[in-house]
C-alpha positions as CSV (number, residue, x, y, z in Angstrom):
1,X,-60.3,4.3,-28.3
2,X,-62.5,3.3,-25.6
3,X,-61.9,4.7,-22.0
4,X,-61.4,1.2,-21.0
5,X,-58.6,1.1,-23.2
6,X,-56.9,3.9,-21.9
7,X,-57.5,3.0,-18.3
8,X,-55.5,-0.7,-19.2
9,X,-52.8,1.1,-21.7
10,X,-51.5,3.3,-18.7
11,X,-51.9,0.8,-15.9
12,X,-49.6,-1.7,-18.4
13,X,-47.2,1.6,-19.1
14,X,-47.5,2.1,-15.0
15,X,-46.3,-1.9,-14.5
16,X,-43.6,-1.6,-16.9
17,X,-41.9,1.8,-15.8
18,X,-39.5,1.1,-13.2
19,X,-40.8,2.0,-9.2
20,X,-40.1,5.0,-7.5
21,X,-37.9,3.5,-5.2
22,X,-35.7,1.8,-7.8
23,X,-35.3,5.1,-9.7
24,X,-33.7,6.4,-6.6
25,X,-29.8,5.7,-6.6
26,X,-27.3,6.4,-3.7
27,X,-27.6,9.5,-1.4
28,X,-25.3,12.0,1.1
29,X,-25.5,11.6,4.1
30,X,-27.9,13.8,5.5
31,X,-26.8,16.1,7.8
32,X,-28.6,18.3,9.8
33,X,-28.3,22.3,10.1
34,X,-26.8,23.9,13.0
35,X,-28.2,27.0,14.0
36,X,-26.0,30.8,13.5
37,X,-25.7,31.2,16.8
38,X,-24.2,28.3,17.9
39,X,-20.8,28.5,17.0
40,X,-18.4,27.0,20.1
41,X,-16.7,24.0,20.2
42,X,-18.7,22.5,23.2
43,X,-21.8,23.9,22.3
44,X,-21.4,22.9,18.6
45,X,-20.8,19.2,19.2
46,X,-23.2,19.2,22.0
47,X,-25.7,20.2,19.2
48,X,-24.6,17.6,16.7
49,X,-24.6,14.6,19.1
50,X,-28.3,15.5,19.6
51,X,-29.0,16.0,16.5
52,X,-27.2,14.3,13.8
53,X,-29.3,11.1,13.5
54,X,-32.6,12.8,13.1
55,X,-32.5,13.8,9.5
56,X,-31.0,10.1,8.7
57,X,-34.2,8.9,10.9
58,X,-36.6,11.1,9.3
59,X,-40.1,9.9,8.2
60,X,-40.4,12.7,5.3
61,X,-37.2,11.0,4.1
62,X,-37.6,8.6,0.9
63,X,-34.4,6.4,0.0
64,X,-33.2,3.7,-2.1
65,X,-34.0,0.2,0.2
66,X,-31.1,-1.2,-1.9
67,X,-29.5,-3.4,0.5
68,X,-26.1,-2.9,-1.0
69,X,-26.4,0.5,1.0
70,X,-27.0,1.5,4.2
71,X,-30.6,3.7,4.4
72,X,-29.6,5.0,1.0
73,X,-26.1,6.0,1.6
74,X,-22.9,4.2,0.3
75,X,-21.5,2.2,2.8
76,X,-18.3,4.7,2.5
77,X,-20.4,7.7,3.3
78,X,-21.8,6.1,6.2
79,X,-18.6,4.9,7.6
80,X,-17.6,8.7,7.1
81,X,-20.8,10.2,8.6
82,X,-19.9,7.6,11.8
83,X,-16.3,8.9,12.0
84,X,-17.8,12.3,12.4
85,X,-20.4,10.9,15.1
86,X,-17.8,9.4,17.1
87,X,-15.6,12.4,17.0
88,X,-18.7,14.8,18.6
89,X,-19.1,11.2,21.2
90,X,-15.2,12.7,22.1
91,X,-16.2,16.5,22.6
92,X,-19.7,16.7,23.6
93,X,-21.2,16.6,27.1
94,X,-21.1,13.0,27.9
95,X,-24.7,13.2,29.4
96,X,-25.7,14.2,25.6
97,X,-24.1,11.5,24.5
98,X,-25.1,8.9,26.0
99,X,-28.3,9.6,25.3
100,X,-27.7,10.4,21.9
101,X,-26.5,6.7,22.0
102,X,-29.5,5.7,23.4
103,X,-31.6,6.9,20.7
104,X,-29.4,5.8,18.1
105,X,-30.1,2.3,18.8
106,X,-33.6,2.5,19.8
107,X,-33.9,4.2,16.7
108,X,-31.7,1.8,14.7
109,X,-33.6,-1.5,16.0
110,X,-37.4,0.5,15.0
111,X,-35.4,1.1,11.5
112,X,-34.7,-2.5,11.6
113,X,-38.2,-3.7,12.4
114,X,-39.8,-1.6,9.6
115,X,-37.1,-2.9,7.0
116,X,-35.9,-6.3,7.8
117,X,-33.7,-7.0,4.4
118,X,-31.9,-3.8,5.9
119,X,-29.8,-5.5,8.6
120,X,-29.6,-1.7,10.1
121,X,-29.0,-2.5,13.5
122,X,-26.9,-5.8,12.5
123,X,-24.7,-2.8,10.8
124,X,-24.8,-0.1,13.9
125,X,-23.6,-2.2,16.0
126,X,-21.0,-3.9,13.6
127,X,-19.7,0.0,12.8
128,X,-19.5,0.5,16.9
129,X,-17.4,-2.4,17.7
130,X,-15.2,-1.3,14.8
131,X,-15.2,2.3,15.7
132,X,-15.5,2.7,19.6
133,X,-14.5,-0.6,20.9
134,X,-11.8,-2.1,18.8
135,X,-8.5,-1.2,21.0
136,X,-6.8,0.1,17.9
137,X,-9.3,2.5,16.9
138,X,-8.5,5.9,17.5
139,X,-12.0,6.9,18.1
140,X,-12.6,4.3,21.0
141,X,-14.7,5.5,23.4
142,X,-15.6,2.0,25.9
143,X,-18.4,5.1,27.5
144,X,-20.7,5.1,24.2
145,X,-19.4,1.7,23.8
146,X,-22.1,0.8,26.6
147,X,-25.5,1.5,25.3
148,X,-24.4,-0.5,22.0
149,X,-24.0,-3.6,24.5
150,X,-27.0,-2.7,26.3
151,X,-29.1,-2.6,23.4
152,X,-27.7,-6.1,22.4
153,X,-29.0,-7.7,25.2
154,X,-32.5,-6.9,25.0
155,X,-32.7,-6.6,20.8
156,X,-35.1,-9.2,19.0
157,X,-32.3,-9.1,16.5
158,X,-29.1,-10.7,18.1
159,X,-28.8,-14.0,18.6
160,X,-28.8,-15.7,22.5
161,X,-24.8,-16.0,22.3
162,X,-24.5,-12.3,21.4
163,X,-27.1,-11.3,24.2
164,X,-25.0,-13.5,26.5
165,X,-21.6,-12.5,25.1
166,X,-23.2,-8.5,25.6
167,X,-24.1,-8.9,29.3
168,X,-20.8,-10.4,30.2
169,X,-19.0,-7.5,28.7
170,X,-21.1,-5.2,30.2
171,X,-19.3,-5.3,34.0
172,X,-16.3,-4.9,32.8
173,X,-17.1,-2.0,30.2
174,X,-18.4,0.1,33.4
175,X,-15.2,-0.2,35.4
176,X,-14.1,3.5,35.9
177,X,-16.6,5.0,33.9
178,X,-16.2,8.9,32.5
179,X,-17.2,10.9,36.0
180,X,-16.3,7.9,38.6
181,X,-13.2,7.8,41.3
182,X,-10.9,5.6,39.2
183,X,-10.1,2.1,41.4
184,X,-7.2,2.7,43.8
185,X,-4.7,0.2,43.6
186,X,-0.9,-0.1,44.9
187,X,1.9,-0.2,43.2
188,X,5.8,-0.8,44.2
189,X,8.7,1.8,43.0
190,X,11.8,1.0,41.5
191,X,13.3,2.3,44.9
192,X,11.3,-0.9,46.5
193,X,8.9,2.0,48.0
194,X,4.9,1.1,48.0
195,X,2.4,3.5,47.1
196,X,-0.9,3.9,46.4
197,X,-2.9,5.6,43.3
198,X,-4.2,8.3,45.5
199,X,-1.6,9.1,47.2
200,X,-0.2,10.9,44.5
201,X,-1.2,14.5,44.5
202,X,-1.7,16.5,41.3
203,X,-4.7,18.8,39.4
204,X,-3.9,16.1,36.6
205,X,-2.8,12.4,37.1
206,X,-1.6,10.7,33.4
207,X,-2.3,7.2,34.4
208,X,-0.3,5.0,32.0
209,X,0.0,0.7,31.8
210,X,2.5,0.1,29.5
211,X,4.7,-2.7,29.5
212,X,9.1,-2.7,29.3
213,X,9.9,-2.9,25.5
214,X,6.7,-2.5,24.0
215,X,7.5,0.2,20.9
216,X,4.0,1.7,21.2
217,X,4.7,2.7,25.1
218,X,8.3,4.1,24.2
219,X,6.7,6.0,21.8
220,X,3.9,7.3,24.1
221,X,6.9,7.8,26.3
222,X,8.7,10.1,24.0
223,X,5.5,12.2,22.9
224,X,4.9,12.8,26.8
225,X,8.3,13.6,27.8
226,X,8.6,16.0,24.4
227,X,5.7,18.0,25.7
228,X,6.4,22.0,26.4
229,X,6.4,22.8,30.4
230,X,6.1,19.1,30.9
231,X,8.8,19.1,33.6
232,X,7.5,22.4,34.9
233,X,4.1,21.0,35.1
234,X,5.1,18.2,37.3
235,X,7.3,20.6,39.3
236,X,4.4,22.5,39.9
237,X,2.1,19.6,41.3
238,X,-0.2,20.4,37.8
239,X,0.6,17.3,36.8
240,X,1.8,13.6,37.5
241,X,2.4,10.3,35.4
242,X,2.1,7.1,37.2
243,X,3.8,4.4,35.0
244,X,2.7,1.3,35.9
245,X,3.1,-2.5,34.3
246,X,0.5,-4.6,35.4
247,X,2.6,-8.3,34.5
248,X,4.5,-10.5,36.5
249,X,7.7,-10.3,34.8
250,X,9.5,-8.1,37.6
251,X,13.3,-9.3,35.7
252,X,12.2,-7.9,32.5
253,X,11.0,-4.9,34.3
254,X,13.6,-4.3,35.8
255,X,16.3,-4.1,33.1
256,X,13.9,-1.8,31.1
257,X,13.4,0.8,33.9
258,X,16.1,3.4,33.6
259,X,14.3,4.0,30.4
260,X,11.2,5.8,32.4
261,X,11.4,9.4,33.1
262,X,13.0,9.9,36.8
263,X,10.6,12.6,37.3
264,X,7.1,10.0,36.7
265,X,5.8,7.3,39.2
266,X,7.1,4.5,38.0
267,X,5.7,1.0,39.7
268,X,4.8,-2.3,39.1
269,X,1.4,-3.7,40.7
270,X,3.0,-6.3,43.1
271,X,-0.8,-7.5,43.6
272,X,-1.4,-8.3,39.7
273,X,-4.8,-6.4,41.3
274,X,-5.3,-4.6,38.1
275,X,-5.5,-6.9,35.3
276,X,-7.6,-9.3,37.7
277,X,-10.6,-6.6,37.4
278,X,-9.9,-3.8,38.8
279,X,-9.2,-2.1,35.0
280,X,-10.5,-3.4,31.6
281,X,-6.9,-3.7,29.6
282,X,-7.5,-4.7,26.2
283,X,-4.3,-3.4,25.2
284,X,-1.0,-2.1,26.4
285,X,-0.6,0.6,26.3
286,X,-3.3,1.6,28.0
287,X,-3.6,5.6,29.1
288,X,-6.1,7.3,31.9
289,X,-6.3,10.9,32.6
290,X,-7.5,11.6,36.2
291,X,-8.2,14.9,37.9
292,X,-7.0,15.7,41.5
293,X,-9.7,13.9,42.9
294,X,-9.3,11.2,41.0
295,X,-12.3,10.7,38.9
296,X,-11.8,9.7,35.3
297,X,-11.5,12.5,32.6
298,X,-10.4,10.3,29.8
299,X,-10.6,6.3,30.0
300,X,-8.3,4.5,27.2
301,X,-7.7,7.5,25.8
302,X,-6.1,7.5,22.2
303,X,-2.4,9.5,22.9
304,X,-3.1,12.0,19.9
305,X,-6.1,13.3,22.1
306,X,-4.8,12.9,25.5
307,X,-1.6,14.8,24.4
308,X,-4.0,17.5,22.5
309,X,-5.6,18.1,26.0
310,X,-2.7,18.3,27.9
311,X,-0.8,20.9,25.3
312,X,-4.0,23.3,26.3
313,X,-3.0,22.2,30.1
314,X,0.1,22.9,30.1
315,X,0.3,25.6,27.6
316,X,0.5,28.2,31.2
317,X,2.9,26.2,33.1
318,X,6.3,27.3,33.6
319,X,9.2,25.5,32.0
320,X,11.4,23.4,34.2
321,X,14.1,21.3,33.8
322,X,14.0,20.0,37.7
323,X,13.3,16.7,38.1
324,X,13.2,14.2,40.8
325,X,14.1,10.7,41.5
326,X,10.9,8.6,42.2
């Protein structure tokens, strides 16, 4: 046999054989290694946020461009690897994470550009909306929410109505961002008194819109008020809950209010100030966590992790059963 011959036979064994690329199947998720010596909550998910795309992202990294998956991974294991993400967006420095989410979509459109039939950004962004900006996700996080919108604007791949539909959500996803004074507003008592959002005094201010028979803000209701040292906590001036419904139907109100604990601010906003844009409500109910200047600690916050927060808060209060009429 000829070297010729040879040289055709294996290019015509090469052509047949399947590629590479098609020989690889479904990955895990990559994640990356934390170092020994980090080992605290903070520091740990500080860590992660910054790092936990970079071995997903990596160049060294070959994977099937099957576009059943998502860069190689199941669309399961990549919803589950996102769950985790978003759970770090909840612990870590928010500084980190916003860069982190930054990066993530610069890194998602450049992912996008080098593998079109991909759609990976078309999916980022699609996992976001379901995960931090869908009002009954308990992962929603309207802070990380922002550089998802941001990148939307100014990506080659969303169409003109999502870049316009992105920049008008944009003002109203930055009302009382993480850090900021939340907006003062006023509010009227069941007593016919008016106050004002800062005039309450307190290390922590639960601020909570609900609305009179809604069953979710009963039940938010009964999880607060079966807190340990709740009582003594407000007692104390460590805490305060300012109940407020933002609607107009005062009647309806009224009839529902002896359900609210004496001992919380409960109001009405006589000025229907705060659905008109002073807040972003999505969805009643709607819970804040403020410290005693004000500035927002948690914005929209699930109840499971508000109430995990305040369990650690409260956990040196004295019990109390004193309460007052407001």
């Amino acid at each position: 046999m000829t070297r010729r011959s040879i040289l055709i036979i294996a290019l015509l064994a090469a052509l047949a054989a399947p590629s590479c690329k098609e020989k690889i199947g479904p990955q895990p998720f990559p994640m990356p290694k934390v170092p020994s010596m980090i080992s605290t909550g903070q520091e740990y998910a500080n860590y992660m946020v910054s790092h936990f795309w970079q071995p997903f992202f990596s160049e060294d990294r070959v994977y099937s461009r099957d576009t059943s998956l998502v860069g190689g991974v199941t669309k399961d294991a990549f919803s589950k690897a996102f769950t985790d993400y978003a759970t770090y967006l909840m612990m870590a420095d928010t500084k980190k994470c916003l860069q982190a989410q930054q990066d993530l979509m610069a890194k998602a459109e450049k992912m996008t550009e080098a593998d079109p039939a991909g759609n990976f950004f078309e999916t980022i962004t699609s996992i976001s909306d379901a995960f931090l900006y869908n009002p009954n996700s308990p992962l929603r996080n309207e802070e990380m929410y922002i550089p998802v919108e941001e990148a939307k604007v100014v990506s080659r791949f969303t169409s003109d109505d999502e870049k316009a539909d992105a920049a008008a959500l944009l003002p109203r996803l930055k009302l009382n961002r993480i850090g900021t004074p939340a907006a003062d507003f006023s509010f009227t008592l069941r007593n016919g008194k008016k106050m004002r959002l800062y005039d309450v005094q307190a290390d922590n201010v639960i601020l909570f819109f609900s609305n009179p028979g809604c069953e979710d803000c009963k039940a938010v209701i009964d999880q607060l008020s079966s807190l340990p040292n709740l009582n003594g906590a407000i007692a104390a001036g460590a805490l305060a809950v300012v109940n407020v419904y933002p609607d107009e139907d005062l009647s309806e109100w009224h009839a529902y209010a002896p359900v609210y604990p004496d001992n919380w601010y409960n109001g009405y906003d006589q000025d229907l100030a705060v659905g008109a844009g002073l807040y972003n409500l999505r969805a009643i109910p709607s819970l804040y966590l403020l410290d005693k200047d004000k500035k927002v600690v948690f914005k929209d916050v699930d109840t499971s992790i508000l109430l995990q927060y305040l369990q650690a808060v409260l956990a040196g209060q004295p019990s109390s059963s004193t309460q007052s009429s407001l």
